[in-house]
N, C-alpha and C positions, 0 to 999 in steps of 0.2 A: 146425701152428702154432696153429687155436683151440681145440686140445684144451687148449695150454698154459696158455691166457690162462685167469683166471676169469671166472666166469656173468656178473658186473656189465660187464664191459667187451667182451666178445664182440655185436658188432653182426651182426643176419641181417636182409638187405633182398627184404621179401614182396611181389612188384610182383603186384599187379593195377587193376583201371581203378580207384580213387580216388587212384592216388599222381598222377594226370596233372595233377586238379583241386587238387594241393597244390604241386606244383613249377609249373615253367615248360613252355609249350609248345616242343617239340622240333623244330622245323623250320629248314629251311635259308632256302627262303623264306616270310616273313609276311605273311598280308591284312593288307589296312589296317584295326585294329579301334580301337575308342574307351571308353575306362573308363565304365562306368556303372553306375547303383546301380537295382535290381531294389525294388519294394518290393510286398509281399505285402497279399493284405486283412486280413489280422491284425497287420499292423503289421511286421513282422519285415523284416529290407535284405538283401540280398544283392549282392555286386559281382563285373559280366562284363564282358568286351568284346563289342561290340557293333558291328556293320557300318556304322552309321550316329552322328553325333557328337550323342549326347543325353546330358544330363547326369542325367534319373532318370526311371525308366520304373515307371508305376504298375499295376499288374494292376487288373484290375475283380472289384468286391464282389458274390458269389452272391445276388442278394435269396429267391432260394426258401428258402436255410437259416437266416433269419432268421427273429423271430419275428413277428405282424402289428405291433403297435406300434413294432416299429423297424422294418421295413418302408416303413409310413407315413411316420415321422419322416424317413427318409432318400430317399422320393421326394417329399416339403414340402421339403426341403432344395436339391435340385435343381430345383425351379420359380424363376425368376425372381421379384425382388421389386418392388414396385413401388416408386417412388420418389415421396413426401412432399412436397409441395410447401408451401412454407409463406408467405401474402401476409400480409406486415405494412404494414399500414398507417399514411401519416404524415400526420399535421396537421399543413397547411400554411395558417399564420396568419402568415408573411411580409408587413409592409409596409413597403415602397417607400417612401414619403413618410416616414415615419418618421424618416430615416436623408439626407433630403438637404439636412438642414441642414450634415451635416458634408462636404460635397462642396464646394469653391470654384469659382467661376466666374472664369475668367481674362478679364480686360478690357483 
């Protein structure tokens, strides 16, 4: 029968291990897995299931294959910052008397 058919429409299905990560997992029973997004040190995402419910899981950046400059920059980055404190000062020339003539005295 696909001798009949032509080239274009004749499907051959090549199973080896990549088709697993393209369909669906085949089992009767499921672990409990959770969607999550992979993200690489070079930026790139990836989405697995995952044992536990986290919504994105970040790999860690090789500092050896950097070069020293950004080395540096990226271990300044990860130091805490300090925090700014900034006193402004207010003159306080408030008077009192000033201001009790408009106060009535009830008698």
């Amino acid at each position: 029968m696909l001798k009949l058919l032509p080239q274009a429409l004749q499907q051959t299905r090549a199973l080896s291990s990549a088709t697993a990560s393209v369909t669906r997992l085949h089992r009767s029973v499921y672990c409990r897995t959770y969607p999550t997004v992979v993200v690489h040190p070079d930026g790139s995402t990836i989405n697995i299931r995952y044992h536990e419910p986290r919504k994105i899981i970040k790999l860690p950046l090789d500092l050896s294959t950097l070069s020293e400059a950004e080395r540096k920059s990226r271990l300044e980055a990860r130091k805490p910052r300090k925090k700014v404190k900034i006193m402004d000062e207010v003159e306080d020339n408030f008077n009192a008397r000033k201001y009790m003539k408009y106060i009535k005295n009830k008698k």
